[in-house]
C-alpha positions as CSV (number, residue, x, y, z in Angstrom):
1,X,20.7,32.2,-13.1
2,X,17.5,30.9,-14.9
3,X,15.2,28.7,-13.7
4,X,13.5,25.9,-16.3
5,X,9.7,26.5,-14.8
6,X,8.8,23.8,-16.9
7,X,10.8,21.1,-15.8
8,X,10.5,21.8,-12.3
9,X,6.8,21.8,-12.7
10,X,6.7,18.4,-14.1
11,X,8.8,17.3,-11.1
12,X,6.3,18.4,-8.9
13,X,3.5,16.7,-10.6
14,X,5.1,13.3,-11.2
15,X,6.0,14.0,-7.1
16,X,2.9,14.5,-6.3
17,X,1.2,11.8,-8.4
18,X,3.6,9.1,-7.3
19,X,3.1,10.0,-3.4
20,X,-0.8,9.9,-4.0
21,X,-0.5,6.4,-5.8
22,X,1.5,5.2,-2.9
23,X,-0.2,6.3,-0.4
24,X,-3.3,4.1,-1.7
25,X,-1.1,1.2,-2.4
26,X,-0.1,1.2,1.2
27,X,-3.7,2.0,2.3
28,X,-5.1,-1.3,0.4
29,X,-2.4,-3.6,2.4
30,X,-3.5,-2.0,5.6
31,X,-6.7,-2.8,4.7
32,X,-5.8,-6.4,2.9
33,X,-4.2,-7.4,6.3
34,X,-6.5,-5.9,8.6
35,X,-10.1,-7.4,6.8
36,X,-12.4,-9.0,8.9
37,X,-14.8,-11.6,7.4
38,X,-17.9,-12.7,9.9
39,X,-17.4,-16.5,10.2
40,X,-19.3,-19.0,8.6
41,X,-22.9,-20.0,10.2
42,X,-22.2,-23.4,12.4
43,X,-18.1,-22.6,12.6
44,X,-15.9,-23.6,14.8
45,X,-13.6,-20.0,14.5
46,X,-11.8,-18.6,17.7
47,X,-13.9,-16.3,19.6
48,X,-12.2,-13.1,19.1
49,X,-13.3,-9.6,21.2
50,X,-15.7,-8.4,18.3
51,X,-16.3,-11.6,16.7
52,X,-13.8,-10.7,14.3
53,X,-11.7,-13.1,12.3
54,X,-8.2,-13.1,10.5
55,X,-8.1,-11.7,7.2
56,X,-8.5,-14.1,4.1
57,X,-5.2,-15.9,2.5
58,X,-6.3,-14.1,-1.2
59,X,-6.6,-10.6,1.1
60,X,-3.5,-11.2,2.6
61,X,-1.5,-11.9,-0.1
62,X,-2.9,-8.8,-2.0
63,X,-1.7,-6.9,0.6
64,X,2.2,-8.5,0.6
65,X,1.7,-7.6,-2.5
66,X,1.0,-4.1,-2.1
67,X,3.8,-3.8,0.6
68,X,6.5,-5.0,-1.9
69,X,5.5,-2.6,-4.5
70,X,6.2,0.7,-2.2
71,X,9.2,-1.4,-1.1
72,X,10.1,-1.5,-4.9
73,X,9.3,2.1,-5.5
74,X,11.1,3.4,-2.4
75,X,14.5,1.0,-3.4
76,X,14.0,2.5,-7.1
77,X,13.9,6.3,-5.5
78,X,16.9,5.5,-3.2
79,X,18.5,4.3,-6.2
80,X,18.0,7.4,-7.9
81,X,19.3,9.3,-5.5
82,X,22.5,7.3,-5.3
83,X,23.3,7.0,-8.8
């Protein structure tokens, strides 16, 4: 029995390269959904606890966007697994 050191180290570093990358794809859409902008001077936004308001529509959708890419790359590893 031989083991191809190679190949299994280039497993491990596209492994641990992906799982960085989406690790910070799903950190920026926790933070795209959870971004709080201080409301405008004179507005009329819902008093929140914290003064806080809802994210922005642009943040928000960024972070959709983020979700659906690990959705993409965890349907594309399933895949893989199943083929």
């Amino acid at each position: 029995m031989s083991i191809d050191w190679a190949a299994l180290g280039q497993v491990f570093g596209i492994s641990l390269a992906v799982t960085v990358a989406m690790v910070g794809v799903f950190t920026l859409g926790i933070v795209g959904t959870s971004r709080k902008g201080a409301p405008e001077q004179g507005g009329t936004a819902a008093v929140v606890p914290g003064g806080a308001v809802g994210a922005s529509p642009l943040a928000r959708t960024g972070a959709y966007a983020c979700f659906a890419v690990c959705a993409a790359v965890v349907a594309y590893g399933i895949y893989l697994i199943v083929a």
